[in-house]
PDB file of N, CA, C, O and CB in Angstrom:
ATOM      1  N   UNK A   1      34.790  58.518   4.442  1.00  0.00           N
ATOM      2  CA  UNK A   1      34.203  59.747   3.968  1.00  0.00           C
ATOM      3  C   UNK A   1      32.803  59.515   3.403  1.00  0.00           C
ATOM      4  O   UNK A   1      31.969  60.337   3.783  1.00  0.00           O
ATOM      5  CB  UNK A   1      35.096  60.377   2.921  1.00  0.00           C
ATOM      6  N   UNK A   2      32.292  58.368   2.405  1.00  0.00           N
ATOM      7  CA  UNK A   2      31.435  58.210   2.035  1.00  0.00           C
ATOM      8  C   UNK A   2      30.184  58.447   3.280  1.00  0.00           C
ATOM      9  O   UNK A   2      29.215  59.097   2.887  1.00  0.00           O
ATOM     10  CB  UNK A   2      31.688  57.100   1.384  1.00  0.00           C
ATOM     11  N   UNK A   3      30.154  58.075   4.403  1.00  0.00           N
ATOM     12  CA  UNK A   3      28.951  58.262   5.667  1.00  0.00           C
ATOM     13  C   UNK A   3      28.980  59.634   5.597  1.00  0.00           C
ATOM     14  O   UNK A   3      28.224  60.134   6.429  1.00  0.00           O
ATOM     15  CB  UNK A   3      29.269  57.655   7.389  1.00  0.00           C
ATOM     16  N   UNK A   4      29.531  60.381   4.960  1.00  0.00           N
ATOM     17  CA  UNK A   4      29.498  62.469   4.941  1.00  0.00           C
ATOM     18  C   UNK A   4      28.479  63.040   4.375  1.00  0.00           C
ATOM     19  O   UNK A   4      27.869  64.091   4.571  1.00  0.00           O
ATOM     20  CB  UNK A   4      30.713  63.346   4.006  1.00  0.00           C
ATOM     21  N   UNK A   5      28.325  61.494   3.058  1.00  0.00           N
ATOM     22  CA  UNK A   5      27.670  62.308   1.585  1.00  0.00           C
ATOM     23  C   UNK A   5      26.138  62.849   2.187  1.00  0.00           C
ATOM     24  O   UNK A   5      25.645  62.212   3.118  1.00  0.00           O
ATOM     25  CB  UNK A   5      27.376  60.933  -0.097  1.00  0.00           C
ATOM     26  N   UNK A   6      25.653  63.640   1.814  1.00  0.00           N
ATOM     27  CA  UNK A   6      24.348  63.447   1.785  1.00  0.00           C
ATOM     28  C   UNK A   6      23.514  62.900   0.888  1.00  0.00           C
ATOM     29  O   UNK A   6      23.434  62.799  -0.336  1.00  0.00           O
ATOM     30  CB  UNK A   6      23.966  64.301   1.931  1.00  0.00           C
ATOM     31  N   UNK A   7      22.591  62.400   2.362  1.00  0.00           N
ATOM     32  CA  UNK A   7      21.710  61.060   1.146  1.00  0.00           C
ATOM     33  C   UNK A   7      20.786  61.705   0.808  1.00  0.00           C
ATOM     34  O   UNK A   7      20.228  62.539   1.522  1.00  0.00           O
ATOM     35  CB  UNK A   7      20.987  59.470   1.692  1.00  0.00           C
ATOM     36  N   UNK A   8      20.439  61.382  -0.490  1.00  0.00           N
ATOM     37  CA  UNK A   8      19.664  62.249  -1.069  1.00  0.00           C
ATOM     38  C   UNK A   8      18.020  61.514  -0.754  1.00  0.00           C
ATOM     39  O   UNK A   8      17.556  60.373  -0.772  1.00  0.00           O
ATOM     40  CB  UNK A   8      20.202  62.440  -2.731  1.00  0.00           C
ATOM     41  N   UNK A   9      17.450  63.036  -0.440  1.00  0.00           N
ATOM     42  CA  UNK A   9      15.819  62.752   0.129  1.00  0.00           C
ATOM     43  C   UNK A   9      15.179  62.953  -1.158  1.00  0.00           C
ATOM     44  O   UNK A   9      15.512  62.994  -2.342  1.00  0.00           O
ATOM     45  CB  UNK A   9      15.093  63.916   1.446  1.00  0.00           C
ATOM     46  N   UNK A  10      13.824  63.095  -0.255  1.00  0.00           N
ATOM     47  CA  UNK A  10      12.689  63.520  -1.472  1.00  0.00           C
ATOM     48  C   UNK A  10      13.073  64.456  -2.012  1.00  0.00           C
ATOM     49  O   UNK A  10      12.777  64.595  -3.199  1.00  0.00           O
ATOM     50  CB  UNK A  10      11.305  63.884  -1.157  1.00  0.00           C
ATOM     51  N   UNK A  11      13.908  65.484  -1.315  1.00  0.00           N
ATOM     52  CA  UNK A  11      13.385  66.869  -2.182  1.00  0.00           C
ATOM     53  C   UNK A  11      14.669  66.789  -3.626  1.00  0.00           C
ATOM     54  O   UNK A  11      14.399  67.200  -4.755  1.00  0.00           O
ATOM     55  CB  UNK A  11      13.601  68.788  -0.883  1.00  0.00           C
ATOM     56  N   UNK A  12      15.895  66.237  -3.274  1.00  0.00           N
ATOM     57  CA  UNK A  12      16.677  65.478  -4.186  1.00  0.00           C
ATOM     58  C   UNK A  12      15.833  65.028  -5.540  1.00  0.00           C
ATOM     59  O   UNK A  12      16.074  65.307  -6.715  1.00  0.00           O
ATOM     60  CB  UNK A  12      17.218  64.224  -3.394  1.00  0.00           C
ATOM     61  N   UNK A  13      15.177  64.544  -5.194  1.00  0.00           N
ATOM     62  CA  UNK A  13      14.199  63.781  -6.414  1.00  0.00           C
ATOM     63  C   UNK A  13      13.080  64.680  -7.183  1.00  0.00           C
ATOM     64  O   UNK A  13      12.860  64.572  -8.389  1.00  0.00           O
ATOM     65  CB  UNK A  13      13.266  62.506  -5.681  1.00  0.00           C
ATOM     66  N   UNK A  14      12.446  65.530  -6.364  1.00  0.00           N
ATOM     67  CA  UNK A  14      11.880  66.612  -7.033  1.00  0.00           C
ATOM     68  C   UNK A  14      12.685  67.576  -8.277  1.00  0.00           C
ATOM     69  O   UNK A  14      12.405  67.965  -9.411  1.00  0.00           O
ATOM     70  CB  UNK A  14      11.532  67.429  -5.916  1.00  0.00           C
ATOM     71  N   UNK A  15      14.012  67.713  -7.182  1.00  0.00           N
ATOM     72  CA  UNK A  15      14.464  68.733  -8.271  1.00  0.00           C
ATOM     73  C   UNK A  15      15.085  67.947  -9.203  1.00  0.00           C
ATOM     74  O   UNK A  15      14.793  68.044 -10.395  1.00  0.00           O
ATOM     75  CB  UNK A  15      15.437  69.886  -7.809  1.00  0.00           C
ATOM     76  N   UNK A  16      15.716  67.360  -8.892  1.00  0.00           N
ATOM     77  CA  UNK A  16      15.735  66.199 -10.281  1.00  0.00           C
ATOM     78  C   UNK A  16      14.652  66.072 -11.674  1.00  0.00           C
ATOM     79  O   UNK A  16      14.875  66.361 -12.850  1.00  0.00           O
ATOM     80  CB  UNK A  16      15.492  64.716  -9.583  1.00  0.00           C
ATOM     81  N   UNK A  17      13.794  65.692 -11.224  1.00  0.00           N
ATOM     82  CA  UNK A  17      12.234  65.715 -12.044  1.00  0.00           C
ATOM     83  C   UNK A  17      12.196  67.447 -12.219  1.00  0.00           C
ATOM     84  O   UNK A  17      12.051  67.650 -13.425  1.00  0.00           O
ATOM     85  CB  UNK A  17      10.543  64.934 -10.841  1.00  0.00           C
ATOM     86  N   UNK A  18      12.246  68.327 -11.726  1.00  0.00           N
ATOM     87  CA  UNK A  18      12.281  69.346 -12.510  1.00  0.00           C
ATOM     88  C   UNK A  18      13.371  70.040 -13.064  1.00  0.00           C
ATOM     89  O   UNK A  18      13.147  71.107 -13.637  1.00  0.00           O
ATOM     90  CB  UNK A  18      11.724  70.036 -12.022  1.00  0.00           C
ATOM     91  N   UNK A  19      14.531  69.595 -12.982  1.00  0.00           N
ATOM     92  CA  UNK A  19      15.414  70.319 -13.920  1.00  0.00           C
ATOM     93  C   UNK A  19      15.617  69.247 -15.214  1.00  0.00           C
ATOM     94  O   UNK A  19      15.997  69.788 -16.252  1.00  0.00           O
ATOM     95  CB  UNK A  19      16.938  70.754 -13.115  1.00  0.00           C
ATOM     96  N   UNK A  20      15.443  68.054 -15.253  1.00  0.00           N
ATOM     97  CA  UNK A  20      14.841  67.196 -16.743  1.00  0.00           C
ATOM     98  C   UNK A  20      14.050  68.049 -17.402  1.00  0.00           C
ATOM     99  O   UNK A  20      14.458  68.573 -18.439  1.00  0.00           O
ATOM    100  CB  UNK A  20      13.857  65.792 -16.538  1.00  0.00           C
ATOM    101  N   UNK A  21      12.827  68.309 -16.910  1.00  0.00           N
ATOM    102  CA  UNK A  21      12.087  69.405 -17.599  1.00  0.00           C
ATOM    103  C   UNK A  21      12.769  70.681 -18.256  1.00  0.00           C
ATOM    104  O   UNK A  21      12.370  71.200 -19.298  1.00  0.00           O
ATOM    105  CB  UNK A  21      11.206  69.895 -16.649  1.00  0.00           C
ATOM    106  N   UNK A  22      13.734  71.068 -17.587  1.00  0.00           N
ATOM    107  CA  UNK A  22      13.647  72.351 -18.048  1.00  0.00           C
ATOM    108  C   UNK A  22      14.889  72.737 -18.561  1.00  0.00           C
ATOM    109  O   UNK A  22      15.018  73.850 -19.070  1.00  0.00           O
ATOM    110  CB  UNK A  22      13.207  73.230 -17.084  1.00  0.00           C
ATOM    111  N   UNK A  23      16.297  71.540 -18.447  1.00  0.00           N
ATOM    112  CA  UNK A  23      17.295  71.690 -18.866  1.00  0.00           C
ATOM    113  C   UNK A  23      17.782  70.471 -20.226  1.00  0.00           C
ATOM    114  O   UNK A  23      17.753  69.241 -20.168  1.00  0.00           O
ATOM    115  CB  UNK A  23      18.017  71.764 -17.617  1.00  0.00           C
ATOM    116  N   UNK A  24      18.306  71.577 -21.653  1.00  0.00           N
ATOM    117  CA  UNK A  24      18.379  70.356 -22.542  1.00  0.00           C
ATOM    118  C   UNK A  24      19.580  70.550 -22.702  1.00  0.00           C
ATOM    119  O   UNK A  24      19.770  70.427 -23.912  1.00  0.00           O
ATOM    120  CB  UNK A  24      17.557  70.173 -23.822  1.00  0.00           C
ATOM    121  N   UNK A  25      20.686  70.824 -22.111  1.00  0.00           N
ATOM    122  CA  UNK A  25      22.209  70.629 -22.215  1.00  0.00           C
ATOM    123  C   UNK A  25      23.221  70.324 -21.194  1.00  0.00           C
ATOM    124  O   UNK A  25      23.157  69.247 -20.600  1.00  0.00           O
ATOM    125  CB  UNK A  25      22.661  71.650 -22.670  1.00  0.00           C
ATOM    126  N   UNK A  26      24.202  71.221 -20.922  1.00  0.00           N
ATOM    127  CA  UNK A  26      24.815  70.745 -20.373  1.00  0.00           C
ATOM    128  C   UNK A  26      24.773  71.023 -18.649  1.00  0.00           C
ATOM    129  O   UNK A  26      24.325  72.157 -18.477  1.00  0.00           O
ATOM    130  CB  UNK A  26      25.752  70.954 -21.081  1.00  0.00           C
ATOM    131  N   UNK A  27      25.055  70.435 -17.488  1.00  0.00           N
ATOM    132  CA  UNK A  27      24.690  70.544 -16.308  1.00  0.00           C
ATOM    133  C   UNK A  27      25.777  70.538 -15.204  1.00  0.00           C
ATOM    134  O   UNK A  27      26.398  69.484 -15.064  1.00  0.00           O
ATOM    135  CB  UNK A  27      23.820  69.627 -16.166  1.00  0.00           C
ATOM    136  N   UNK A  28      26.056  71.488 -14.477  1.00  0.00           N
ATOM    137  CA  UNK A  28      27.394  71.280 -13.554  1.00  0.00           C
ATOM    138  C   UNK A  28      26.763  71.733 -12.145  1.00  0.00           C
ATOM    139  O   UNK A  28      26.470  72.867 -11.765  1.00  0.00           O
ATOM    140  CB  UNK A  28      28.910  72.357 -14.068  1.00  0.00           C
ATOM    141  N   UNK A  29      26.593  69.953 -11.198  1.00  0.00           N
ATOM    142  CA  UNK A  29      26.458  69.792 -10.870  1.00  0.00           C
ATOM    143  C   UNK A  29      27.718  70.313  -9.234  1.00  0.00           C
ATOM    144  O   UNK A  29      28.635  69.492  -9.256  1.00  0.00           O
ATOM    145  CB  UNK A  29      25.953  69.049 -11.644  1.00  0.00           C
ATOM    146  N   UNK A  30      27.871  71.054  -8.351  1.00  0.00           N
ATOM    147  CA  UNK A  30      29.313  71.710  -7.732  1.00  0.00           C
ATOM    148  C   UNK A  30      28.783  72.059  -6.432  1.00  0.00           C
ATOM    149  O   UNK A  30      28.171  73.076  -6.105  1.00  0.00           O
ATOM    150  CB  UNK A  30      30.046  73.178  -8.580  1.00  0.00           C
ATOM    151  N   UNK A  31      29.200  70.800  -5.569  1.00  0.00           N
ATOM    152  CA  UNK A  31      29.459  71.069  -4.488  1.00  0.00           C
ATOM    153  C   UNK A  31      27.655  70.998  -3.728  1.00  0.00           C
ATOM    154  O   UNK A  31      27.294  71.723  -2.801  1.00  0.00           O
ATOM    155  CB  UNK A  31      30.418  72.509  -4.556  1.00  0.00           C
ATOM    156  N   UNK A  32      26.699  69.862  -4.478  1.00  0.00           N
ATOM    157  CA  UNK A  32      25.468  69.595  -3.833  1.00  0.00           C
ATOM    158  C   UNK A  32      25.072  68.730  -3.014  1.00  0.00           C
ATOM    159  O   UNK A  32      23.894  68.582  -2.686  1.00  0.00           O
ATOM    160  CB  UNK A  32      24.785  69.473  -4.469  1.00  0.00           C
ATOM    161  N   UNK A  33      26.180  67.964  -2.534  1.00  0.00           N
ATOM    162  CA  UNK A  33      26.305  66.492  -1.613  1.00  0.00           C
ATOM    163  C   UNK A  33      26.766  65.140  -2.355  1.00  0.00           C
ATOM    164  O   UNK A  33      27.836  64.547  -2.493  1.00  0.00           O
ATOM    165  CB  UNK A  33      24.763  66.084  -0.986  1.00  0.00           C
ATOM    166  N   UNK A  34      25.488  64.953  -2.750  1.00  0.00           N
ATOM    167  CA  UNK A  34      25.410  63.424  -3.308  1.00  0.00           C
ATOM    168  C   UNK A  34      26.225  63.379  -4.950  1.00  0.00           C
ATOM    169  O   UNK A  34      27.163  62.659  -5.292  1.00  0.00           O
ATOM    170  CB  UNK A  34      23.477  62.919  -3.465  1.00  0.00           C
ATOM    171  N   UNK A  35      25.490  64.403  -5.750  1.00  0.00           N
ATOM    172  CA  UNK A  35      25.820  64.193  -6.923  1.00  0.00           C
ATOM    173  C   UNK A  35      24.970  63.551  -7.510  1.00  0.00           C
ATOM    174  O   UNK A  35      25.179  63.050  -8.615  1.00  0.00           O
ATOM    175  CB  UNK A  35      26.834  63.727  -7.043  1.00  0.00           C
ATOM    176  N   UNK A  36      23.956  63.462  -6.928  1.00  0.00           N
ATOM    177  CA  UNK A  36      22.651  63.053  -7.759  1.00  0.00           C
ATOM    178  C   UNK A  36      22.182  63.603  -8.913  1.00  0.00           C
ATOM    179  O   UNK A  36      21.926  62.806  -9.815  1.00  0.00           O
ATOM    180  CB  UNK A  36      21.621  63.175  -7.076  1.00  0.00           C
ATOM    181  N   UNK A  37      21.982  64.913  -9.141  1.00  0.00           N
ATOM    182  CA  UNK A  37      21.706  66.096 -10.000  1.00  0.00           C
ATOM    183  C   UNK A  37      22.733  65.401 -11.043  1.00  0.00           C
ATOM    184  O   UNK A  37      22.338  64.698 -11.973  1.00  0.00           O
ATOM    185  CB  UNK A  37      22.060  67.825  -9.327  1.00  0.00           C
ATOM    186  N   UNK A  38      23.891  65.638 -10.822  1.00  0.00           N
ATOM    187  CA  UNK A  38      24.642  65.429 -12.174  1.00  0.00           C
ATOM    188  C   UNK A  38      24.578  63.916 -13.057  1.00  0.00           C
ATOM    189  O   UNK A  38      24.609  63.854 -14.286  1.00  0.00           O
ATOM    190  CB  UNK A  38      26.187  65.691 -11.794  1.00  0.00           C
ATOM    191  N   UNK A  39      24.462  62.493 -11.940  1.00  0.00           N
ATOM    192  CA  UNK A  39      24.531  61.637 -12.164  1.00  0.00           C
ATOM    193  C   UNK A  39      22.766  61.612 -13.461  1.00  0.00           C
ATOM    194  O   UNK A  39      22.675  61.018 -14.535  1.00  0.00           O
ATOM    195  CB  UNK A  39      24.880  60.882 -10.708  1.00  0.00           C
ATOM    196  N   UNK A  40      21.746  62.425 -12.804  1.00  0.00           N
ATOM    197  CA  UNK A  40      20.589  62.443 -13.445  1.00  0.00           C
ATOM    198  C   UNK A  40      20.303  62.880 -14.667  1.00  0.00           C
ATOM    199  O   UNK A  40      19.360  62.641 -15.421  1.00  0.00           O
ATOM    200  CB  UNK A  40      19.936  62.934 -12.857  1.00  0.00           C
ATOM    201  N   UNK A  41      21.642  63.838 -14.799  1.00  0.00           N
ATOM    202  CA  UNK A  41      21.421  64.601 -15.831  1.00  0.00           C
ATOM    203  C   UNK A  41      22.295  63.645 -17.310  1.00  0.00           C
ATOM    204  O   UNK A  41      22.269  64.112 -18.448  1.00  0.00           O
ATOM    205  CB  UNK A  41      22.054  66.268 -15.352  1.00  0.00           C
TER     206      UNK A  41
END
């Protein structure tokens, strides 16, 4: 299953770098591929 995930690109990383900015609590990350977002947060 893991070859399913999506790998997270650039644009992964953008929004990353902007929801740091703009989020100071809690984050539920549901159903975005990787799980990057949540792991970032």
């Amino acid at each position: 299953m893991m070859g399913e995930v999506y790998k997270p690109g650039e644009d992964s990383y953008l929004l990353q770098r902007y929801v740091e900015k703009l989020v100071g609590g809690t984050v539920l990350d549901m159903g975005t591929g990787s799980g990057i977002q949540a792991v970032s947060a």
